[in-house]
C-alpha positions in Angstrom: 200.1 176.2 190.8 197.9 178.3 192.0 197.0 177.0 195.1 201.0 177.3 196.0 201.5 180.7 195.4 198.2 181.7 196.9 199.0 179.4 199.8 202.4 181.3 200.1 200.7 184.5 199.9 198.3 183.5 202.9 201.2 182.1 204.6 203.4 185.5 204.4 200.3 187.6 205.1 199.5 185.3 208.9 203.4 185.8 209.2 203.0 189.8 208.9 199.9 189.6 211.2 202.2 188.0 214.0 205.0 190.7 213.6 202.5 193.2 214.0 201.1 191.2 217.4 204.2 190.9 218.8 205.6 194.8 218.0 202.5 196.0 219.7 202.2 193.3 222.7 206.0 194.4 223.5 206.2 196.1 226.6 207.7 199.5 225.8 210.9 201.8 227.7 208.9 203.7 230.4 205.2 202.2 229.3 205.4 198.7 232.1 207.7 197.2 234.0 211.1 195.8 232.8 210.3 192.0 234.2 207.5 192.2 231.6 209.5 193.6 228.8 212.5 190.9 229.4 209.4 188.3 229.5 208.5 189.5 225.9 211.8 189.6 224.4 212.4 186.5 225.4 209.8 185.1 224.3 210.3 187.1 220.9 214.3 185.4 220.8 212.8 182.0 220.6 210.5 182.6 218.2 213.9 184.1 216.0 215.7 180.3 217.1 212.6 178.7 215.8 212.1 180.2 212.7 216.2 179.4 212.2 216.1 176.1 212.7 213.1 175.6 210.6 215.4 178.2 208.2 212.7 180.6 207.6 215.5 182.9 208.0 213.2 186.0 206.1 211.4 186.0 208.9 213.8 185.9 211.2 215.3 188.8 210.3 212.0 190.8 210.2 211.6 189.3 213.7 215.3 190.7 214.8 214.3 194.3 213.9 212.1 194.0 217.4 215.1 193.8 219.1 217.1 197.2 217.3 214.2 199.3 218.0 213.8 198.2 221.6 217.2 198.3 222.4 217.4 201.6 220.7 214.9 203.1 222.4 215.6 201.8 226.6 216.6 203.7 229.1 219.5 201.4 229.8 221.4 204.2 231.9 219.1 203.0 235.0 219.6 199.7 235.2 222.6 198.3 236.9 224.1 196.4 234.0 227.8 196.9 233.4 229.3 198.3 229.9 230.8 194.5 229.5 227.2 192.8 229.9 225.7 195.7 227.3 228.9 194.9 224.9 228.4 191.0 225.2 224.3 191.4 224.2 225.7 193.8 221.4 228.2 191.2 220.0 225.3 188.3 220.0 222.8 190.8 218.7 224.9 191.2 215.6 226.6 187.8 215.4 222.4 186.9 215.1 221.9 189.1 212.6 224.9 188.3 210.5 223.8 184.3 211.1 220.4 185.3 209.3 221.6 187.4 206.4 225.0 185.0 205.7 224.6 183.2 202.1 227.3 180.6 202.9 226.9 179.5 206.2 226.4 176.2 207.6 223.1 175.5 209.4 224.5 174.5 212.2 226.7 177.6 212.8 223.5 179.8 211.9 221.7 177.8 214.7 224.6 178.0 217.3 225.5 181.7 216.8 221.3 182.5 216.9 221.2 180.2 220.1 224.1 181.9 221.7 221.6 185.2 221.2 218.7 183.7 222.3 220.7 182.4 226.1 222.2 186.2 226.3 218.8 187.4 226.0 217.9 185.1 228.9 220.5 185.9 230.8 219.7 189.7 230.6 216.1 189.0 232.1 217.7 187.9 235.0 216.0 184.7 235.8 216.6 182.8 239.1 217.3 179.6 236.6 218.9 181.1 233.3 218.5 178.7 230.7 222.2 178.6 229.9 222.5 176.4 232.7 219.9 173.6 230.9 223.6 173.2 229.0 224.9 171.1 231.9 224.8 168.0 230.3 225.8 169.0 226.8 228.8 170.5 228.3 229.6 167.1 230.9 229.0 165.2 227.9 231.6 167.3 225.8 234.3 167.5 228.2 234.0 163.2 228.3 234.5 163.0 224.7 237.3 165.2 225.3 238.7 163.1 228.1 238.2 160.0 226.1 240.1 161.7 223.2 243.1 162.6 225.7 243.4 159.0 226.6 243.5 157.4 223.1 246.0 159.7 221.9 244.9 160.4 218.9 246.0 163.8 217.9 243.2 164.1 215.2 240.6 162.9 217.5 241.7 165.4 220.1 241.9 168.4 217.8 238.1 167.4 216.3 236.7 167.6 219.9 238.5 170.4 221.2 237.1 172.2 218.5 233.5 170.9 219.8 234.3 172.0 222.9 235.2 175.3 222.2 232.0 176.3 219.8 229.7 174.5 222.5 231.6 177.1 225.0 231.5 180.0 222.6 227.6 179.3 222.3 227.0 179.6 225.8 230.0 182.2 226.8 227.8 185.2 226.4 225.3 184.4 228.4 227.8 183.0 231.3 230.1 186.8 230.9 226.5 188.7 231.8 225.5 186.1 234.8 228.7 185.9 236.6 231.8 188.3 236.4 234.4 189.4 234.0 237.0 187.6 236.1 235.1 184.5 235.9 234.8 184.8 231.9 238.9 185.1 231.7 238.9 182.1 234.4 237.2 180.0 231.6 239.0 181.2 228.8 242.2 180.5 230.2 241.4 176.8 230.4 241.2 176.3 226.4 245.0 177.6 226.1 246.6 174.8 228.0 243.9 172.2 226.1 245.6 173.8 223.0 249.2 173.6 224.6 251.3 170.7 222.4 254.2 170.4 224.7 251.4 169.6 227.5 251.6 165.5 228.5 248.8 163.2 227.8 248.4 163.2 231.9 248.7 166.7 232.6 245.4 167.1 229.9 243.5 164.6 231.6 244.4 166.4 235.0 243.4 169.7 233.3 239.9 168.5 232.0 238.9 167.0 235.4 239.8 170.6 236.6 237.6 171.5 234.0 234.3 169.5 234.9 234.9 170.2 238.5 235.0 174.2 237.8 231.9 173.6 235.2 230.1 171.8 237.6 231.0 174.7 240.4 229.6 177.5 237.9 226.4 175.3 236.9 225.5 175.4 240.5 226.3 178.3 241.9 227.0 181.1 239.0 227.6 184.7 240.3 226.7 188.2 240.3 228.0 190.6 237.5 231.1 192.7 238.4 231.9 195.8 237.8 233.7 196.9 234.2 236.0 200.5 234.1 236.9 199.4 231.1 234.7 202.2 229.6 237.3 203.7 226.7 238.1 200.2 225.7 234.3 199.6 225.3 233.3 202.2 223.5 236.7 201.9 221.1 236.5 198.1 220.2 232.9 198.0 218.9 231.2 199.6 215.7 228.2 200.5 214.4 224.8 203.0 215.2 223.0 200.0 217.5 226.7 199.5 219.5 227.2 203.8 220.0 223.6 204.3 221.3 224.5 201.5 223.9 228.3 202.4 224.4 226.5 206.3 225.0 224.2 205.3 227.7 226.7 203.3 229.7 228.8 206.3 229.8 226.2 208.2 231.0 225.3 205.7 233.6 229.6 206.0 234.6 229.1 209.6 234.5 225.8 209.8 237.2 227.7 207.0 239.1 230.8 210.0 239.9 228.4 212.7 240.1 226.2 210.6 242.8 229.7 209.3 244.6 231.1 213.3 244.9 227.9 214.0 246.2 227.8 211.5 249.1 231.6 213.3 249.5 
């Protein structure tokens, strides 16, 4: 009994050891350059995804308190990222969180929601090959279960993998909304209403899902740059708490140097 508990005490105390190795490796605001910082937080958002599948989820909250102070603390007013991209990384941030402190959620949910952080961190680094898009063949594979559900008409089969479908695609939607544009998000999200559409025939799906893999396929290989969001009020109004303000605050900043620099070019 012993040896456990002074096992678990060694164990908790290497665990401390790495927190403290990663706060201080961690690029800070102003300190290095951002390609290094990204580099470091996403190495750091793994390590969060590992420790929740392996449900060490103690740890992965200590881990996750990286994240609040950094985010806190950068000076996201110079960087051309648009209120919707800082709102989605919000969102996933505390979806995360949430997935790590929850008492009654399944694994698998913990997993996907901690994931869907872990891609939007990614994304944010602004890698030539995001890692969202290493989701190809889960998604191909998903949308054929989904055809092959259409065709044996099976309402209960249908329903079980449109559901799939949709939490594979809420996964990965956050870190598609901050690599391509908002018009491209709503372009997506539009397909799931008619897959949900009962008055739609058994051969107008199948039409619509072969839409679907072809546009998937499209955004898979090319993707897009982020567009611009005025939807600055809507921002700001829609989303709570301190970590959410300080980020809603610096966008509007950023708006506000964007008019001040446009009068003066005037």
């Amino acid at each position: 009994m012993f040896r456990t508990e002074e096992g678990q005490e060694m164990r908790h105390w290497m665990m401390l050891v790495l927190l403290v190795c990663i706060v201080v490796m961690l690029p800070m605001p102003g300190s290095a350059n951002d390609a290094q910082a990204w580099k470091e937080l996403n190495h750091t958002a793994n390590q969060v995804l590992k420790l929740t599948k392996e449900q060490r989820y103690e740890d992965g909250k200590r881990l996750m308190s990286v994240f609040a102070d950094f985010f806190l603390s950068y000076d996201f007013e110079d960087q051309e990222w648009t209120m919707s991209s800082l709102r989605t990384l919000t969102t996933t941030f505390e979806n995360a969180e949430d997935a790590l402190t929850a008492t009654n959620m399944p694994d698998d949910e913990r997993i996907r929601l901690v994931t869907a952080f872990r891609l939007a961190i990614d994304a944010f680094a602004k890698n030539s090959e995001p890692l969202w898009k290493s989701t190809e063949t889960q998604v191909m594979a998903s949308l054929d279960d989904l055809e092959e559900a259409a065709v044996s008409k099976d309402a209960q089969a249908l329903k079980r993998q449109i559901n799939a479908f949709h939490s594979l695609y809420g996964m990965i939607r956050p870190s598609i909304h901050i690599s391509t544009t908002e018009q491209t998000v709503v372009r997506f999200d539009s397909y799931f209403a008619l897959l949900e559409n009962q008055s739609v025939s058994p051969e107008q799906l199948e039409d619509h899902i072969e839409t679907m893999r072809g546009a998937f396929k499209e955004l898979y290989e090319g993707g897009g740059e982020d567009g611009i969001d005025p939807s600055l009020l809507w921002a700001i109004l829609s989303i709570g708490g301190p970590l959410v303000v300080s980020l809603s605050y610096v966008g509007y900043r950023k708006y506000r140097a964007e008019k001040r620099r446009v009068k003066a070019k005037e």
